[in-house]
C-alpha positions, 0 to 999 in steps of 0.5 A: 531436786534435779541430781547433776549429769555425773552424779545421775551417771554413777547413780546408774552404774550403782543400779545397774550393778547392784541393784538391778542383780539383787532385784533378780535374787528377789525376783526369783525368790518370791517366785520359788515361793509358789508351787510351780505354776502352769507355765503361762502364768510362769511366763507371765509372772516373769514378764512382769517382773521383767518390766517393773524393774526399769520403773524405779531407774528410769528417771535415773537412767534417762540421759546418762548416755547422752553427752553431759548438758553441764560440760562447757562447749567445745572450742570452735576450732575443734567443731 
């Protein structure tokens, strides 16, 4: 099922301001769950989790900066 341009366009806004934020508390946690790790694995855990986010919003994030493909061609005098 294909979401509408606006309904996708506020999807996004929800993800990225409350999901992506909670995403970092859980993020975060899990990682205060270990003792502290040698720093390159640190760094590599936190790579990951940095990237992994994006893979669940991508299809609703994808186009939303683009103009809306639903809305009605503007006049031709206006072109």
């Amino acid at each position: 099922m294909a979401l509408r341009y606006k309904t996708r366009k506020r999807l996004s806004y929800l993800l990225i301001f409350v999901g992506l934020p909670l995403y970092v508390v859980v993020a975060v946690t899990v990682v205060g769950w270990f003792d502290r790790p040698p720093i390159w694995l640190e760094l590599l855990l936190y790579a990951v989790l940095g990237v992994l986010w994006i893979l669940p919003f991508r299809a609703v994030v994808r186009g939303v900066g683009q103009p809306d493909p639903d809305a009605p061609p503007p006049p031709a005098d206006e072109r």
